[in-house]
C-alpha positions as MATLAB code, in Angstrom:
seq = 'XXXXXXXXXXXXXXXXXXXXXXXXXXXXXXXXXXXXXXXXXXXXXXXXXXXXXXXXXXXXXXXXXXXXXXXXXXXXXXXXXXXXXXXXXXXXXXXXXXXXXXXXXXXXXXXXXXXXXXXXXXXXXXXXXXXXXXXXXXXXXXXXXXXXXXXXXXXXXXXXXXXXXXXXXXXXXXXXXXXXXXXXXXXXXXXXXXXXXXXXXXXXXXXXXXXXXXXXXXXXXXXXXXXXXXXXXXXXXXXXXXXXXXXXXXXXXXXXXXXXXXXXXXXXXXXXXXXXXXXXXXXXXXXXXXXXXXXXXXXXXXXXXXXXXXXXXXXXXXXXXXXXXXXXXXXXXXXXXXXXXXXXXXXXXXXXXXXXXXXXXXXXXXXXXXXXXXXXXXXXXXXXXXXXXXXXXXXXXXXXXXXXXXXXXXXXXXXXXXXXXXXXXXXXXXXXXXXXXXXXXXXXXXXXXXXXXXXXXXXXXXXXXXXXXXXXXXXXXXXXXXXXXXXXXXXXXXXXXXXXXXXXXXXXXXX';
ca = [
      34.622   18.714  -29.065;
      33.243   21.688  -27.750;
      33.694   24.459  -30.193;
      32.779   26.995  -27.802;
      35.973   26.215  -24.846;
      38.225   26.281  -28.118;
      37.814   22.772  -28.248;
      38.987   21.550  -24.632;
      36.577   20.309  -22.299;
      37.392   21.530  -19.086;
      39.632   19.849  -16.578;
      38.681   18.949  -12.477;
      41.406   18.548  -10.078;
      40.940   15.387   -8.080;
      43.217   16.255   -5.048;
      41.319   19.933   -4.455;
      38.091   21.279   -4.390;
      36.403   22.280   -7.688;
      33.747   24.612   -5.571;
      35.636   26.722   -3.029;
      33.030   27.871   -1.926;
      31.558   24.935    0.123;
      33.454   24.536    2.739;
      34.452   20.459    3.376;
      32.293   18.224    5.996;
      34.550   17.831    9.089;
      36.624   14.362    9.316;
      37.064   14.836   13.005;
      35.087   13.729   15.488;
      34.222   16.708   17.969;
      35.435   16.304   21.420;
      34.837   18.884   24.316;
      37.572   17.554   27.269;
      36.287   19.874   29.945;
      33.147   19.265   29.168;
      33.363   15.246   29.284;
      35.356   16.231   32.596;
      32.374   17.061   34.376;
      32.450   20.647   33.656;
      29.407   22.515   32.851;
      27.894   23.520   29.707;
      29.422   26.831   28.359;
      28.221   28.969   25.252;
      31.641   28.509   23.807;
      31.282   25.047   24.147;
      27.399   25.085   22.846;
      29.063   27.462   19.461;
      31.282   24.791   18.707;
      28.391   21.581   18.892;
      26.242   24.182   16.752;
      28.852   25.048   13.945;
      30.295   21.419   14.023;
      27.268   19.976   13.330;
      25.950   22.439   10.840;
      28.608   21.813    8.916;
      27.536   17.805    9.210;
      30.495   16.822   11.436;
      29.771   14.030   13.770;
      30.523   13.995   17.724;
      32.597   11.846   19.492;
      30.959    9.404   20.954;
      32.157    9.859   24.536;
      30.612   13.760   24.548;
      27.325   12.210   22.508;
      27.074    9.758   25.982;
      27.669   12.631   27.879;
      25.027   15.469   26.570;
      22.651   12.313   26.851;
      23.122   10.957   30.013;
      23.717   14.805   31.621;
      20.543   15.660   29.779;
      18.634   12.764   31.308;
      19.692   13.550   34.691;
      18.475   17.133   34.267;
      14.881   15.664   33.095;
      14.923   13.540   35.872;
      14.424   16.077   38.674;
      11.856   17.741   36.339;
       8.245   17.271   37.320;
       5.881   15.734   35.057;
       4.511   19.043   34.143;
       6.697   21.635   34.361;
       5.785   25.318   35.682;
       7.655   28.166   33.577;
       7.424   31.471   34.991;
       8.912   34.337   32.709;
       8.504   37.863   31.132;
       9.005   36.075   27.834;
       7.899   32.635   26.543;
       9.076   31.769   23.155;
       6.673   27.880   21.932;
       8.113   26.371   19.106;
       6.349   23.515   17.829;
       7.014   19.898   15.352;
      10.645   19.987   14.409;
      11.194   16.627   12.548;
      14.805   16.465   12.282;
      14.811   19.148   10.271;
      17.704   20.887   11.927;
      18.371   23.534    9.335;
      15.163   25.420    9.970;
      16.126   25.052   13.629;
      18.834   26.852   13.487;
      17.015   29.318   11.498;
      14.700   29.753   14.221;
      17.284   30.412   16.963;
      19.829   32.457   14.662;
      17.333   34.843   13.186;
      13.375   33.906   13.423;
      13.540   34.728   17.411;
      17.036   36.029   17.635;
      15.665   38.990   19.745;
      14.746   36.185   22.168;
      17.694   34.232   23.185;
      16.417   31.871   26.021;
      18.732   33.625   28.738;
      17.680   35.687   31.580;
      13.653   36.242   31.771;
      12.685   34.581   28.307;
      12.022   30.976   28.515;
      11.663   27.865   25.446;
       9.183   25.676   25.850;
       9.563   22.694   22.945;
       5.920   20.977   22.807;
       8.416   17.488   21.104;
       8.370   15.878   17.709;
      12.231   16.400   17.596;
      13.311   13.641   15.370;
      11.800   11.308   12.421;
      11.045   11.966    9.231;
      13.478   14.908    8.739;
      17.151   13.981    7.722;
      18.717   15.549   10.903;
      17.082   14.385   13.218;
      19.907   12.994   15.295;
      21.442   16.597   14.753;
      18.579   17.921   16.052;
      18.325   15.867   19.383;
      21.912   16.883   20.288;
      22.004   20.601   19.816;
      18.759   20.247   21.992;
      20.315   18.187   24.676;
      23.450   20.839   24.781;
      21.164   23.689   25.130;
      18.847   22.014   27.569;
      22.498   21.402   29.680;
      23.418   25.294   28.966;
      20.043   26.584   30.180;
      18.390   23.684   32.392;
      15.909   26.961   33.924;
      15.387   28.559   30.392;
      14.873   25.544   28.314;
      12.270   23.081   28.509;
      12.015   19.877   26.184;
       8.237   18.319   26.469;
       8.467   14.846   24.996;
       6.025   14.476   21.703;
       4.768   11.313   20.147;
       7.697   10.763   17.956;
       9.938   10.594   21.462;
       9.291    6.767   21.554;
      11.604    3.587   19.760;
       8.558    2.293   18.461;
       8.029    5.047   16.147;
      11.493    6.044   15.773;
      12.349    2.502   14.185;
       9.418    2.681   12.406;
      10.327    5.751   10.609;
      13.760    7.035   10.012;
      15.200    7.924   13.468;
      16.976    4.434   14.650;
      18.312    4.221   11.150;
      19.994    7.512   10.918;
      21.319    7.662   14.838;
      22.849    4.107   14.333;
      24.581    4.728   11.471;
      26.081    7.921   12.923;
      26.936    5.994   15.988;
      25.442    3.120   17.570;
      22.901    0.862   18.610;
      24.201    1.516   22.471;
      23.829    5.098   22.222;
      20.000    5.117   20.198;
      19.191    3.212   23.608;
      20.792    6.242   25.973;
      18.863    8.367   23.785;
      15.633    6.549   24.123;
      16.210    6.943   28.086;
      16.674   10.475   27.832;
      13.402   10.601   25.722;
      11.589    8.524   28.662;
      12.423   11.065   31.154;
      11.330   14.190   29.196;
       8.730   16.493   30.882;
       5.311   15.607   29.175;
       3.467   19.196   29.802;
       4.209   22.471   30.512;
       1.919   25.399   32.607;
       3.269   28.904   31.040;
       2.451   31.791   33.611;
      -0.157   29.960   35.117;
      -2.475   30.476   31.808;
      -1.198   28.336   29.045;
      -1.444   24.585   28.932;
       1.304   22.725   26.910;
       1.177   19.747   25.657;
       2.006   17.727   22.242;
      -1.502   16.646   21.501;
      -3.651   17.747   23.835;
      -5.668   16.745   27.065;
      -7.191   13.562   28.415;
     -10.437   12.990   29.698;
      -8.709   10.958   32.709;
      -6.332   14.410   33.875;
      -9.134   16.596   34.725;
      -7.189   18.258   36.963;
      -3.416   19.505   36.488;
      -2.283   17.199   39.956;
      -3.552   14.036   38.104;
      -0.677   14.540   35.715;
       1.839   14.359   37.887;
       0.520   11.005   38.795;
       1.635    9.589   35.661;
       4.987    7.367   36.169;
       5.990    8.479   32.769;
       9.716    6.861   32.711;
       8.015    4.317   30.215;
       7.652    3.526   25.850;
       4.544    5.316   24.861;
       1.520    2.850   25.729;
       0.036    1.821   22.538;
      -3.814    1.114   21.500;
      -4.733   -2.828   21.122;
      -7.797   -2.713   19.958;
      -9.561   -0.422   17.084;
     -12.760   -0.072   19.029;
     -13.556    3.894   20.171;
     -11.941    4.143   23.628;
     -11.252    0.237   24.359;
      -7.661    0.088   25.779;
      -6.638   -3.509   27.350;
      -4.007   -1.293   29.326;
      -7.019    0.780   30.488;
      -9.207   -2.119   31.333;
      -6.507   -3.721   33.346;
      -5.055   -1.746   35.708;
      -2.574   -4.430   37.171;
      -1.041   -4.799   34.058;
       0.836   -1.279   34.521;
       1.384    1.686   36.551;
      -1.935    3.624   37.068;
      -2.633    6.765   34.634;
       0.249    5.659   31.765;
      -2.735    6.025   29.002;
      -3.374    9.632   29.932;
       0.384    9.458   28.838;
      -0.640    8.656   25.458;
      -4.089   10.849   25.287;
      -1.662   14.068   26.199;
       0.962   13.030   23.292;
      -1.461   12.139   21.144;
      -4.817   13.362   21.440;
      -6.306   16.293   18.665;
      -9.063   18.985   18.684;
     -12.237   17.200   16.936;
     -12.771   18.237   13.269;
     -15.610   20.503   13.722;
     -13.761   21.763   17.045;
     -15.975   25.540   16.338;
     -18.640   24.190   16.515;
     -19.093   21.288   18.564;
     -20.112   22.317   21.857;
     -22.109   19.079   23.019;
     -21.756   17.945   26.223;
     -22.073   14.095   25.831;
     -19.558   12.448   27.098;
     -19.144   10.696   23.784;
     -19.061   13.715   21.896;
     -16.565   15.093   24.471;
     -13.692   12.534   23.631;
     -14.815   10.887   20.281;
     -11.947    7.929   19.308;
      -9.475    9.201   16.927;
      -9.581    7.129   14.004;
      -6.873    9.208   12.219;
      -4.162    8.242   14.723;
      -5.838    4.846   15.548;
      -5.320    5.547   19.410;
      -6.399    8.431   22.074;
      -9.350   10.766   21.432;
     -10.687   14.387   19.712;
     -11.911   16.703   22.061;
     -14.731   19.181   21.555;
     -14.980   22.406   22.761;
     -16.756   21.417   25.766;
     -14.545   19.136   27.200;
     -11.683   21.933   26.358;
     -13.852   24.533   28.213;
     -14.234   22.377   31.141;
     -10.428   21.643   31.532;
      -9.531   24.921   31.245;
     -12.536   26.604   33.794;
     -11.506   23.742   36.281;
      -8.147   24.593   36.567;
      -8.020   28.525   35.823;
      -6.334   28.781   32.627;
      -6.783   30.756   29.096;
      -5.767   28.476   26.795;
      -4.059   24.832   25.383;
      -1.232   25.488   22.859;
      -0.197   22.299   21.176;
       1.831   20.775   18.221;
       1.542   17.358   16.401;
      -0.448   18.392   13.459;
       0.801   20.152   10.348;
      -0.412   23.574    9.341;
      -0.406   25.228    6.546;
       0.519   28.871    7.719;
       2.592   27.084   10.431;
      -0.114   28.051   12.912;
      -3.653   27.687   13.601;
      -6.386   29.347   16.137;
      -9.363   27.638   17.234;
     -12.071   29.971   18.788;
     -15.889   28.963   19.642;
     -18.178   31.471   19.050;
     -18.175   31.877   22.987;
     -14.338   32.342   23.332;
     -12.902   35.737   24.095;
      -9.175   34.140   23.048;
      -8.638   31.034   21.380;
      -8.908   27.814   23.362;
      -7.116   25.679   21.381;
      -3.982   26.896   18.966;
      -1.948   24.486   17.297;
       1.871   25.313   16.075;
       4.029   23.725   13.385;
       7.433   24.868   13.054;
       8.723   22.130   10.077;
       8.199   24.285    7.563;
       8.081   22.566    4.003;
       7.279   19.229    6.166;
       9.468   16.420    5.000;
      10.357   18.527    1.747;
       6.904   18.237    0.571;
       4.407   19.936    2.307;
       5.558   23.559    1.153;
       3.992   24.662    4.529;
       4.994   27.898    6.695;
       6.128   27.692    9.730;
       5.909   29.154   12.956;
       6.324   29.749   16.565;
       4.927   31.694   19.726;
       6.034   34.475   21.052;
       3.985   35.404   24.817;
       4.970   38.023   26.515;
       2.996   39.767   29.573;
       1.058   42.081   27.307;
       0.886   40.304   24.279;
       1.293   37.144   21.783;
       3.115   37.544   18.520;
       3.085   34.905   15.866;
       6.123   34.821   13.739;
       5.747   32.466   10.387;
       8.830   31.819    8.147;
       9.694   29.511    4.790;
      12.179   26.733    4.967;
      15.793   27.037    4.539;
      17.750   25.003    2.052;
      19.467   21.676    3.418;
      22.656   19.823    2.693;
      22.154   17.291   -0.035;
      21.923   14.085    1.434;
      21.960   10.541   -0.496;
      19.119    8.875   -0.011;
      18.492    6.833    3.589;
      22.024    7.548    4.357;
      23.831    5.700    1.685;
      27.407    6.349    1.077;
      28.552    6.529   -2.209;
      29.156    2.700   -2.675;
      26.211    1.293   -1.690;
      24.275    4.141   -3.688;
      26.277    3.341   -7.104;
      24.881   -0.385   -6.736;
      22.112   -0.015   -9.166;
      24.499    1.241  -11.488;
      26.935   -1.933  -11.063;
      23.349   -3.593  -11.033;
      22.777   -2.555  -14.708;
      26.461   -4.124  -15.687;
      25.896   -7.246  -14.288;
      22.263   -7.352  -15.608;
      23.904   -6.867  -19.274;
      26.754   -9.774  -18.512;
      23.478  -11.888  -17.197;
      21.209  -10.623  -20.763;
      24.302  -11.797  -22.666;
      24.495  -14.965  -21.503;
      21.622  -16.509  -21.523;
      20.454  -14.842  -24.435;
      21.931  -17.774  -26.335;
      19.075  -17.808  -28.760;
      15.954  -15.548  -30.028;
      12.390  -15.756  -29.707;
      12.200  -16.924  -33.182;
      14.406  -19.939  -32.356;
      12.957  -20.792  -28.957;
       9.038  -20.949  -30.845;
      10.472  -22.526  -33.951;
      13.067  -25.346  -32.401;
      15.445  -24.280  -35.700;
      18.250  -22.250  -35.507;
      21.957  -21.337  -36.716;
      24.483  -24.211  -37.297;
      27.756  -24.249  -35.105;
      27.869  -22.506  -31.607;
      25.932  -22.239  -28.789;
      22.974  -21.134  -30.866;
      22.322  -24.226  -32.422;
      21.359  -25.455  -29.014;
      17.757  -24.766  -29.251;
      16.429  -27.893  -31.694;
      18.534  -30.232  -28.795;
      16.480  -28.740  -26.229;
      13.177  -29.765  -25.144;
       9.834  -27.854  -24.517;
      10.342  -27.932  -20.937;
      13.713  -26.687  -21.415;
      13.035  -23.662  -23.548;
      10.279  -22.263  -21.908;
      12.819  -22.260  -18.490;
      15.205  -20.161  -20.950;
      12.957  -18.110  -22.012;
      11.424  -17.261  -18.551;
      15.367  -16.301  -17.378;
      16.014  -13.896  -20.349;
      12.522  -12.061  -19.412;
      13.478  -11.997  -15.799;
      16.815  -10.608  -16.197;
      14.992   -8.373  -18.784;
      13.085   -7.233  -16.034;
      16.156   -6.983  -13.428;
      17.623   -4.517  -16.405;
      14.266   -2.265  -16.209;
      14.546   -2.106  -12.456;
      18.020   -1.091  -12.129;
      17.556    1.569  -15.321;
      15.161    3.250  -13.631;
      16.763    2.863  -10.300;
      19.852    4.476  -11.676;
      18.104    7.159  -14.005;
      15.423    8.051  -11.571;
      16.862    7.861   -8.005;
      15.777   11.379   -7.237;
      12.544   11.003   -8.060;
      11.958    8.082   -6.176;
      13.519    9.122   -2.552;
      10.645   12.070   -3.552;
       7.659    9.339   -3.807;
       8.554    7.501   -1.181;
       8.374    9.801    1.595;
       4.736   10.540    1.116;
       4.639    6.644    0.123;
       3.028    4.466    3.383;
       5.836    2.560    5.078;
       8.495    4.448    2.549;
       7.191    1.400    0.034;
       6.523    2.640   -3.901;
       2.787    1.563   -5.069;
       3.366   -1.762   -6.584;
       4.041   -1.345  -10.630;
       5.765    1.854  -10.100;
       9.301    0.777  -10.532;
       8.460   -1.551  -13.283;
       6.717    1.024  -15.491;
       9.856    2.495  -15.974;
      10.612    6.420  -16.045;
       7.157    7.568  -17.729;
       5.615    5.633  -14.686;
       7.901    7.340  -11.812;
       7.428   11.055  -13.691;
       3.396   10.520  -13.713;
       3.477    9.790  -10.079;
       6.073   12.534   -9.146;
       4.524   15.010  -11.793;
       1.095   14.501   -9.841;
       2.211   14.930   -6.250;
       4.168   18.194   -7.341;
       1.124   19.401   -8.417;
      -1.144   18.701   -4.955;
      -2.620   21.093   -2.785;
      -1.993   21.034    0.886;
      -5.016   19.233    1.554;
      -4.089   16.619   -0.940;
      -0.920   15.915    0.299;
      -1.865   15.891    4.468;
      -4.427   13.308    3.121;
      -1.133   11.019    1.060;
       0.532   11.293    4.347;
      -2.553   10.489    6.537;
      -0.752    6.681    6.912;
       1.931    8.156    8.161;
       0.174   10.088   11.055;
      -1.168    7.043   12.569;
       0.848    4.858   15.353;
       1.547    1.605   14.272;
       0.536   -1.781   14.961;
       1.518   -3.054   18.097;
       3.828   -6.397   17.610;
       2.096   -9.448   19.013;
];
C-alpha cells in the first residue's frame, strides 16, 4: 500500500483522458471539398492541412492525390533551373521528415518572412527519410508549393528518389499512412521537381553541388530530369557505364546525379590545383559523383557571373558552414542544414538563409520536441509482441524442460512422471533436448531485452548501418544494449557523422 495516498493507489479512468492537457490525435480523415473541386489553394485551407497534421491527423486520400498530382503539374512547367527574382530570399536546407522543426521554422524562426509578396523560399530538397514525418513533411510542402507556386520553390535533393526512400524509412512510413498507389504519385511529383535554382542572378542552388559536365547554366536545362536518380555501377573514380554509354539514356542524366550529389573536397580552403583530377576527385564517401576544389568552383562561378553556390546535403554542426579561399572576397561555397538534432542524435543547430539586397543573415535554432512515436510505426499490438513473446517463451521453457542438466549428463533421474524419461532416452536423443531448452533459453533473453530495452534499441539502430544492431548486441542482454547506448550518448559530433558515414552513401544498385 502506499502509505503516503492514505493507502489508495490512485485510480485512471479508461473512457476519458487522464492528461487534459494533450489534446487527442484526430480520427478523421481531413477532407477539403472545394479544394478537391478544382478550386485553388487558399490560406484557410493551407491552416487547416498545417494544424491537422500537427496534431498527427491523416488526410484523406482523395485531397493527398490531389496536392500531389496539382503539385506535379505545377513542377512540370518549371524549368530545370529555376530563376527567383525577389527583395527577399529565405534558403532553408536538409529537412528529413522532421516536420516539427519545420514548422518551427515557418511559425517563428523566419516568421518576419512569410513567402508572400517580394520574399521568396527556395528548398535546396532532402524532404523526407530518416525523420519520422517525413510524409507530413512532403504534404504541407506540396500545399504551400500549390498556395504560392511564384513564392515557393521545391529543388529535388538526393533523398527525392524510391531507391533511397525504400531503402531508408520513407516508403515504409507513406504506405502505412496510405498506400502503395499514392508513394508512386509521390515519387512522380519528386521526378518533376526543379533540380537548381539561380537567386538574383548571384546565387547558385543546388543540393550537392556542381558537375564538371554543366559548365555553363544552359547545359542544365538540357538534362531530361523526369527520371529515378542515375546511380554509380562501378567503384572506380569517375567510371559511370551510364556515362560511357550514351545510348543507354537521355544525354546529361549523370550531371543529374553530380548536382544532387556532389560535395566541396575536404581540404576545399586550400585546394586550389587546377588538374583536372584534382578538380573533381571521386567521392568515396557517397560512392558516386565527385568533390570539387576551389578551382573548379571558381571557374563555374567566373564563367557564368555569379557570387556564390549555396547547398545542403551535409550535416553541420552550427547548422551552417562558410567556405572561403584565401582569394575569396565572400564565400564560394556555404553549406546549410536545417535538421537540427539530425535523426535525434546529432544534437546539431540548425539553420537557414536569409538574402536580402543589402545583406545575408544567418539564423541558427535548437530542435523542437516531437510527438512520441512507437518505433517504425508499430501500433500498439504489434509493439506488445515481445512481451506475448516472453509468455510463450516461458510455456515453451516449461515444457521441454522435462528434465535437468544433471539428469540429461547422468541418464538417472526421478521415478514416476515425465521426468523419469531421461534413462529411456538415448544419447542422440538428449543432446536434441538439451539443444531446445538452450534455444528457447535464448528466445527468452531476446524477447527480455526486447521488452525491457525497446527504447534503447530504436536509439542504436538509427545510427546502426541498414537500421541492423551489431551482431551480439541483443544477445548480451541489457548490460550489452546500455554499453552501446551509454557510448554513443557520450560522442562528439565528429564521432557520430563518422557512425552515420554508411548511411550517407547511395546504395548498391540491384543487379
Amino acid at each position: 500500500m502506499d502509505k503516503q495516498s492514505g493507502g489508495k493507489k490512485p485510480r485512471y479512468s479508461t473512457t476519458e483522458r487522464n492528461v487534459k492537457s494533450v489534446p487527442p490525435i484526430p480520427t478523421n480523415r481531413l477532407t477539403l471539398p472545394n479544394f478537391t473541386n478544382a478550386e485553388p489553394m487558399t490560406g484557410e485551407s493551407l491552416k487547416q492541412i498545417k494544424d491537422h497534421l500537427k496534431g498527427q491527423g491523416l488526410l484523406d486520400s482523395s485531397l493527398v492525390a490531389q496536392l500531389l498530382t496539382r503539385a506535379t503539374e505545377v513542377f512540370k512547367k518549371e524549368a530545370n533551373m529555376v530563376e527567383v527574382k525577389c527583395a527577399d530570399a529565405v534558403i532553408i536546407g536538409d529537412i528529413h521528415g522532421q516536420f516539427y522543426d519545420l514548422m518551427n521554422i515557418m511559425d517563428r524562426v523566419c516568421a518576419d518572412k512569410p513567402p508572400e509578396g517580394t520574399t521568396s523560399y527556395v528548398f535546396l530538397g532532402d524532404y523526407v527519410d530518416r525523420g519520422s514525418f517525413s510524409t507530413e513533411c512532403i504534404l504541407f510542402l506540396a500545399a504551400l508549393k500549390l498556395l504560392a507556386p511564384r513564392n515557393v520553390f521545391l529543388l529535388r535533393g538526393n533523398h527525392e528518389s524510391e531507391k533511397l526512400n525504400k531503402n531508408f524509412n520513407f516508403h515504409q512510413e507513406f504506405t502505412q499512412k496510405y498506400s502503395e498507389d499514392l508513394f508512386q504519385t509521390c515519387q512522380t511529383m519528386f521526378n518533376w521537381m526543379p533540380l537548381c535554382a539561380v537567386v538574383n542572378g548571384k546565387y547558385f542552388c543546388a543540393h550537392g553541388g556542381i558537375s564538371p559536365e554543366a559548365k555553363l547554366l544552359s547545359d542544365i536545362n538540357k538534362i531530361k530530369r523526369c527520371k529515378e536518380v542515375p546511380q554509380l555501377i562501378s567503384s572506380k573514380p569517375c567510371l559511370y557505364i551510364i556515362r560511357s554509354n550514351s545510348a543507354a539514356s537521355p544525354p546529361y542524366l549523370p550531371t543529374m546525379t553530380d548536382l544532387l550529389w556532389s560535395d566541396p573536397c575536404e581540404d576545399y580552403e586550400d585546394n586550389d590545383s587546377t588538374k583536372s583530377t584534382d578538380m573533381f576527385q571521386f567521392n568515396a564517401q557517397r560512392q558516386t559523383s565527385y568533390r570539387y576544389n576551389h578551382t573548379a568552383i571558381k571557374k563555374f562561378l567566373a564563367r557564368n557571373k555569379l557570387t556564390s553556390v549555396i547547398r545542403g546535403h551535409e550535416v553541420q554542426i552550427n547548422g551552417v558552414k562558410l567556405f572561403k579561399h584565401k582569394d575569396d572576397k565572400f564565400p564560394s561555397v556555404i553549406t546549410v542544414f536545417s535538421a537540427p538534432n539530425y535523426v535525434d542524435s546529432y544534437r546539431n543547430k540548425g539553420a537557414v538563409i536569409v538574402i536580402s539586397e543589402k545583406d545575408m543573415d544567418l539564423r541558427s535554432y535548437n530542435a523542437v520536441e516531437h510527438p512520441f512515436l512507437l518505433p517504425e510505426g508499430l501500433n500498439a499490438f504489434t509493439w506488445s509482441l515481445p512481451f506475448v513473446g516472453e509468455k510463450i517463451n516461458e510455456m515453451l521453457v516449461n515444457m521441454l524442460n522435462v528434465c535437468t542438466e544433471e539428469e540429461l549428463s547422468s541418464g538417472s533421474g526421478e521415478n514416476g512422471g515425465l521426468s523419469s524419461s531421461p534413462k529411456h532416452m538415448s544419447a542422440e536423443r538428449k543432446e536434441v533436448v538439451r539443444n531446445k531448452i538452450k534455444a528457447v533459453a535464448k528466445m527468452g533473453t531476446y524477447y527480455k531485452t526486447l521488452q525491457k530495452e525497446n527504447d534503447a534499441i530504436m536509439k542504436l539502430k538509427v545510427l546502426s548501418p541498414g537500421g541492423r544492431l551489431a551482431p551480439g548486441t541483443l544477445s548480451g542482454g541489457r548490460s550489452s544494449i546500455m554499453s552501446a547506448l551509454e557510448k554513443n550518448a557520450n560522442l562528439e559530433f565528429d564521432e557520430i557523422k563518422q557512425i552515420d558515414a554508411e548511411n550517407e552513401k547511395m546504395p548498391a544498385m540491384e543487379r
